[in-house]
C-alpha positions in Angstrom: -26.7 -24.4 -31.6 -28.9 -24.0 -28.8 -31.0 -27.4 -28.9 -27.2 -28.5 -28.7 -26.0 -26.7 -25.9 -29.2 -27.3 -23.7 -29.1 -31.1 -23.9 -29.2 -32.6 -20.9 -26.3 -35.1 -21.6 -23.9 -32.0 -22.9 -24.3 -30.4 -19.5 -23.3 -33.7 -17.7 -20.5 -33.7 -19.6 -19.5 -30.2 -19.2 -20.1 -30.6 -15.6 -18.0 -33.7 -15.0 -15.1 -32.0 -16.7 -15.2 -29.1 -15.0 -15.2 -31.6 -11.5 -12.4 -33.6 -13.1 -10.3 -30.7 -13.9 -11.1 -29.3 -10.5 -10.1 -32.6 -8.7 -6.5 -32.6 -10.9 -6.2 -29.2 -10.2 -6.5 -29.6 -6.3 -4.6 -32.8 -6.0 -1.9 -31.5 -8.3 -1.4 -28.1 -6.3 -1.9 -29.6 -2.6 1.2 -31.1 -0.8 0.9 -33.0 2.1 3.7 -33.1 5.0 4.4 -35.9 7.6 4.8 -35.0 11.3 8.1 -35.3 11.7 9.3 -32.9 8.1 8.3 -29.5 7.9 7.6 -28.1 4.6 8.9 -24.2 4.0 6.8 -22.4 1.1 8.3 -18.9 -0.3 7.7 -17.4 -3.6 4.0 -15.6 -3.2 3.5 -16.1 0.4 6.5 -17.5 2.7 4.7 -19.8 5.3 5.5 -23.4 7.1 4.0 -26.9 6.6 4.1 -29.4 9.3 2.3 -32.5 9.8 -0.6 -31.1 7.4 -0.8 -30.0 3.8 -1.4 -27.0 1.7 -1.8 -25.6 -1.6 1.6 -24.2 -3.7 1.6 -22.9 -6.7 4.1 -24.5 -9.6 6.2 -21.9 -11.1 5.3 -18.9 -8.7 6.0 -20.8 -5.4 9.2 -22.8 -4.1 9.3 -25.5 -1.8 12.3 -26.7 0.8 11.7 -29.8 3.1 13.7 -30.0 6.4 13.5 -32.6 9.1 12.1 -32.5 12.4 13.9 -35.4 13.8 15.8 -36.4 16.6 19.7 -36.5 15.5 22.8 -38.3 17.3 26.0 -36.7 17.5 29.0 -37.6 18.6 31.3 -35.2 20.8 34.7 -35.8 21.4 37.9 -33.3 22.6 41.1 -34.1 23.8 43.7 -31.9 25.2 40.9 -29.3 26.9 42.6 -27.3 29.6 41.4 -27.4 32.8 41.9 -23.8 35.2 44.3 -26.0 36.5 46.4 -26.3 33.2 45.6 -30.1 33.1 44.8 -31.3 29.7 42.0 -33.6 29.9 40.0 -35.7 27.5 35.7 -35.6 27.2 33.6 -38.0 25.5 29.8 -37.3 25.1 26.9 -37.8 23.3 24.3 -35.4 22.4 20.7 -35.6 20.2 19.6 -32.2 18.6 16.5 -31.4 16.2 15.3 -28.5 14.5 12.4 -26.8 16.9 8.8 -27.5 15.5 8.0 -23.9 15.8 7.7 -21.8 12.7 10.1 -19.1 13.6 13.0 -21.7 14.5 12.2 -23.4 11.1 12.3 -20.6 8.6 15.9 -19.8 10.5 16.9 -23.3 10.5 16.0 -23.2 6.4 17.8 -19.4 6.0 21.0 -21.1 7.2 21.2 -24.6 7.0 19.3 -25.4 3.5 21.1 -27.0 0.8 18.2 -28.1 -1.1 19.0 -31.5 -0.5 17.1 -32.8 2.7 20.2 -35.3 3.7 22.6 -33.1 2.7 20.7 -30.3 5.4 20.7 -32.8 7.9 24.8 -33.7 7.8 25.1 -29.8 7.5 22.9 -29.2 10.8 25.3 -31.9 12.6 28.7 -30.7 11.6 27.7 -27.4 13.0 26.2 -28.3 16.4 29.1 -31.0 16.7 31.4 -28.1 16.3 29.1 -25.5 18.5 28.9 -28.4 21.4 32.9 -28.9 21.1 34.0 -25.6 21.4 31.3 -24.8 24.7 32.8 -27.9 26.0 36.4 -27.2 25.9 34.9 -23.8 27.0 33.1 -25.3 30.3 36.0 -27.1 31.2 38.4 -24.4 31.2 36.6 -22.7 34.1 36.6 -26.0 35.7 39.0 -27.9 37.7 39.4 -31.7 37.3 38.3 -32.3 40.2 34.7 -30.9 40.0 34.6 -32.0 36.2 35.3 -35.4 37.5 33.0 -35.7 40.8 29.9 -34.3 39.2 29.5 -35.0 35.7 25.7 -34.3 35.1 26.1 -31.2 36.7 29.2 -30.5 33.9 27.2 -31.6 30.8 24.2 -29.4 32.1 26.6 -26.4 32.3 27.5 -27.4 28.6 24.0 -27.8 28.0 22.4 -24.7 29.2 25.9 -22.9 27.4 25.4 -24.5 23.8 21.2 -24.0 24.2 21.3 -20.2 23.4 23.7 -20.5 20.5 21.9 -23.3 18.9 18.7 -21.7 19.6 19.5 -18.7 17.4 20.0 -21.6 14.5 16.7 -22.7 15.2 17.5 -25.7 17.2 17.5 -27.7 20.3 19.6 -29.7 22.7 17.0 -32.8 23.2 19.8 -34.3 25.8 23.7 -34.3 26.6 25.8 -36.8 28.1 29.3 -37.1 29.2 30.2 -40.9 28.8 33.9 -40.3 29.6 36.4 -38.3 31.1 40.2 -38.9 30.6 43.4 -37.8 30.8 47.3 -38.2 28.8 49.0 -37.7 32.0 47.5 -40.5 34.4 46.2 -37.0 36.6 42.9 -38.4 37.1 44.8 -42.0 38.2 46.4 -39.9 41.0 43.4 -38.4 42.1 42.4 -41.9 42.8 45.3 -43.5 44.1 45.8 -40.3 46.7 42.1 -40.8 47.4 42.9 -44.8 48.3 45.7 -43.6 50.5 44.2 -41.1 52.7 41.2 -44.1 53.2 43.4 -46.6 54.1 45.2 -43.8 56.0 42.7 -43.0 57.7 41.9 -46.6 58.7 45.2 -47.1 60.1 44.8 -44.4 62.0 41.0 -45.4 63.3 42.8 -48.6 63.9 45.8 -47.1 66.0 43.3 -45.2 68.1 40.4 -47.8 68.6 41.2 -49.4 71.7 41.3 -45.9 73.2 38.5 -44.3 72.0 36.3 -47.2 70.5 33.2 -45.9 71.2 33.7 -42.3 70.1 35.4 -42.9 67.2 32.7 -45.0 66.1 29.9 -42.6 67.1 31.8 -40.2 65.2 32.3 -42.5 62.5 28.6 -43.0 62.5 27.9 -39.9 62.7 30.2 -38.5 59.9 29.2 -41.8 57.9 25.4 -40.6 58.3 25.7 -37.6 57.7 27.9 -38.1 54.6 25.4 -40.7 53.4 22.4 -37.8 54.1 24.4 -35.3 52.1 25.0 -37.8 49.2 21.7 -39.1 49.3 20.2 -34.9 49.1 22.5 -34.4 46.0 21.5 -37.3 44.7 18.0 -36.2 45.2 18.2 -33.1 43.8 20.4 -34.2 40.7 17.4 -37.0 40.0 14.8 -33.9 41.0 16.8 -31.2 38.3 17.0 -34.3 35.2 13.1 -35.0 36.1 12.3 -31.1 36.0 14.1 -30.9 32.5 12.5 -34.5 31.2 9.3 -32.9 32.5 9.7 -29.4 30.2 11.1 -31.2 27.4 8.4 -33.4 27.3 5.6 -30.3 27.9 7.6 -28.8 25.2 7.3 -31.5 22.8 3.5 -32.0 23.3 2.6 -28.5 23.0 4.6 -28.8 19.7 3.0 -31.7 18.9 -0.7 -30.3 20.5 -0.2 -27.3 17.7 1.0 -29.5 14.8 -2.6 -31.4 15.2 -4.4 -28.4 15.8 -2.8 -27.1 12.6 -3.5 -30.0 10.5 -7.4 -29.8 11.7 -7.3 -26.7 11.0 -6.0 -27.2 7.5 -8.5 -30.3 6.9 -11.7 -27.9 7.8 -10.0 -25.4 5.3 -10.0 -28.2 2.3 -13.0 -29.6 3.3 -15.0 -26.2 3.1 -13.4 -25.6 -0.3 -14.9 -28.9 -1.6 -18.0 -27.8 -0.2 -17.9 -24.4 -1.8 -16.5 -26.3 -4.8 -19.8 -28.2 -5.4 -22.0 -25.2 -4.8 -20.6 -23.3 -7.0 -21.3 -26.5 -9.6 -24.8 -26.2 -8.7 -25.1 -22.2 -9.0 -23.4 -23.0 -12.2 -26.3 -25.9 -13.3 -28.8 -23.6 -12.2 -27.9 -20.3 -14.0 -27.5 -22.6 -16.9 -30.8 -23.9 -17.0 -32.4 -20.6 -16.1 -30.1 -18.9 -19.5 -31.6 -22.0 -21.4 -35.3 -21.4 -19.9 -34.4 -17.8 -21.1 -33.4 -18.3 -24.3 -36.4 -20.6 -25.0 -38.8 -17.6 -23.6 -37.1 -15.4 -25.8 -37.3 -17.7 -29.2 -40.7 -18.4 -28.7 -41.3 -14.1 -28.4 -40.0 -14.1 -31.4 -41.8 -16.5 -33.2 -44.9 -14.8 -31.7 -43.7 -11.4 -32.2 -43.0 -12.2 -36.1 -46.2 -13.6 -36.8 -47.9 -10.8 -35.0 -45.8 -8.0 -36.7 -46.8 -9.8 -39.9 -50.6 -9.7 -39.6 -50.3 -6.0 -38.2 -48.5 -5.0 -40.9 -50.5 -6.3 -43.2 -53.3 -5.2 -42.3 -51.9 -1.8 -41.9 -50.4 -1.7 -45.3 -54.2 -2.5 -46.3 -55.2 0.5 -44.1 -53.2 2.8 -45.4 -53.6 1.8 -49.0 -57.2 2.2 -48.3 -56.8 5.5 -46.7 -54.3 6.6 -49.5 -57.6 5.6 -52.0 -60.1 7.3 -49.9 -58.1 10.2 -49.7 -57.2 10.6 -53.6 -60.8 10.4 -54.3 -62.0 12.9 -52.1 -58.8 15.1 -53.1 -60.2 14.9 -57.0 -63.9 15.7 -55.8 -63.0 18.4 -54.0 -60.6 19.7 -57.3 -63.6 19.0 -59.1 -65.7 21.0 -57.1 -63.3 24.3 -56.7 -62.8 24.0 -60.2 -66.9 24.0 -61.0 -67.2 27.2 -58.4 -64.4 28.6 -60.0 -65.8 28.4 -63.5 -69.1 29.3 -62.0 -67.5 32.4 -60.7 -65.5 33.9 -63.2 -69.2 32.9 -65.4 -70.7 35.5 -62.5 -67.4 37.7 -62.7 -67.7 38.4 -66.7 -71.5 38.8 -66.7 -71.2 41.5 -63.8 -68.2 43.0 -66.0 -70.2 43.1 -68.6 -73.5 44.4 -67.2 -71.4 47.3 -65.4 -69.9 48.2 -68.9 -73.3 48.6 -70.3 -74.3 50.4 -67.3 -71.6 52.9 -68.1 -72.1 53.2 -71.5 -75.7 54.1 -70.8 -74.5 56.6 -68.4 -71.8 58.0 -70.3 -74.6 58.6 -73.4 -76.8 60.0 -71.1 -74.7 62.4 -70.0 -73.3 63.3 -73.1 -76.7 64.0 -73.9 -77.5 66.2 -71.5 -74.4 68.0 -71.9 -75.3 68.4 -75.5 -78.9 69.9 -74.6 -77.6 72.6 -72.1 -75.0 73.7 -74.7 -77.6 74.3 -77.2 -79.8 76.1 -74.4 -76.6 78.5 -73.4 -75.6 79.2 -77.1 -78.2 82.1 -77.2 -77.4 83.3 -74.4 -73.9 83.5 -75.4 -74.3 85.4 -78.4 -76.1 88.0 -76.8 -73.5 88.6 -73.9 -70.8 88.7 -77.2 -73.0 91.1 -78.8 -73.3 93.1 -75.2 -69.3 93.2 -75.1 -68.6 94.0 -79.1 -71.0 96.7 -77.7 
């Protein structure tokens, strides 16, 4: 088992699938978005995907797509009152898209998604078409026909500006508004211009009547009136053009600081996959090397063994042969020494009986002697006895 597992050719193998299976894993949980969608990832971790890519997780993690596009919409009312009470007719044009940035997309998702990207786009319309029409027919009814009528770009920007906060709350933005037409049922706006012929041609009649008497002044009037009208329409005119340039300008600043972050974003994203491939290989090569330093282990190990069991062998051999040897030894010099207690022992119970013995005679000797003796001094005292009986018979 381990010659098999340390060929070289099984750890290729092993090695390539683990890559393989890393590869499928990555390319199977990374999703990539274009510029112009936006990606919105809830489930573990609610975040936004834009013009970049990022890992989501099957099962645990849900994914709704939304566009960032540019959409045309059609406004049209009829029968908007004026504060005059005049019913008029608009017709404009506006183009909307969801902001870029992530707050205006996650509420653009929370109330627009169907989970159908088309669908969420003709959603998105029908509610700013109706948000536009409603601040429209709003606009004009602080309005009169007249100033509706004489300054149109000033009207749509009211509607604009109006329409910008609402929309903004939705997550989206007026790109540009335009009022293409304005009409009415009753032929008012017809009479504005036919009274407007008449007091011209009025008023030439009357310049006519009066030329020959005041020729000159009249005309340096007219001059002057005709110059200073043309300086007044020529300053509105400027500062209409300078307002729409100011607004092109911060739409445009708008758009390429959204587009400035998208990039930055989807560099930022690219460093994030690239450092995980790069960690990714790494951690294949800690892997070869702890496996070749387990095998170079092992190996070490096996060969201890082998060394250790022939050692152990010898040594306990030869210490079975020592002790045997010692246990031989040991019983011989165990029987000598039984031997020789039991020769001293003989040797002194031999001494033991003889002394026994020899003290027996001893006081046999003794005892006759003094038996002896006593028997001599009795026979000495018996005489004198008898005379100290006679004495007392006496």
């Amino acid at each position: 088992m381990d010659q098999l597992l340390a060929s070289p050719f099984n750890i290729v193998i092993i090695i390539l699938g683990a890559l393989f299976l890393l590869v499928l894993g990555i390319v199977t949980l990374w999703k990539k978005v274009p510029q112009d969608k936006a990606m919105v990832v809830t489930g573990l971790k609610k975040r936004v995907i834009s013009g970049s890519g990022g890992f989501v997780v099957p099962i645990f993690e849900r994914t709704d797509r939304i566009s960032l596009e540019n959409k045309k919409i059609e406004v049209r009312i009829s029968g908007a009152l004026t504060e005059q009470g005049v019913g008029i007719n608009a017709d404009g044009v506006a183009v909307i898209k969801v902001k870029s940035d992530k707050e205006s997309i996650l509420a653009a998702v929370e109330q627009f998604n169907t989970g159908n990207e088309a669908k969420t786009i003709e959603v998105i319309a029908g509610i700013t078409k109706d948000v536009l029409e409603g601040k429209l027919r709003e606009i004009i009814s602080k309005m009169t026909v007249e100033e509706i009528y004489k300054d149109r770009e000033k009207f749509a920007s009211q509607v604009q500006e109006v329409a910008a906060l609402d929309l903004a709350d939705m997550g989206l933005e007026i790109k540009a508004f335009t009022i293409r037409d304005i009409s009415d049922d009753n032929g008012y706006l017809q009479a504005l211009g036919r009274k407007r012929i008449s007091e011209v041609k009025r008023d030439a009649m009357i310049a006519e009547a009066e030329a020959g008497k005041e020729t000159k002044i009249r005309t340096s009037e007219a001059n002057r009136q005709g110059e200073s009208a043309r300086l007044v329409a020529e300053t509105q005119i400027a500062e209409a053009a300078k307002e729409k340039d100011l607004k092109v300008q911060a739409y445009r600043k708008e758009q390429e600081v959204a587009k400035a972050a998208a990039d930055l974003a989807y560099e930022i994203e690219a460093n994030k996959v690239k450092k995980e491939v790069t960690e990714t290989q790494m951690q294949v090569e800690i892997t070869k090397m702890h496996k070749e330093i387990e095998l170079a282990e092992q190996e070490a190990i096996r060969k201890e063994k082998e060394l250790e069991a022939t050692v152990v062998k010898q040594a306990n051999a030869e210490k079975y042969r020592i002790e045997k040897d010692a246990e031989a030894q040991r019983y011989r010099e165990e029987q000598d020494a039984r031997a020789r207690s039991e020769a001293i022992r003989l040797e002194g119970t031999a001494r033991a009986d003889a002394k026994r013995l020899e003290g027996m005679a001893e006081v046999d000797i003794i005892r006759e002697k003094g038996m002896a003796e006593a028997e001599a001094m009795m026979k000495k005292a018996e005489p004198l006895s008898n005379i100290m009986m006679r004495r007392f018979l006496k």
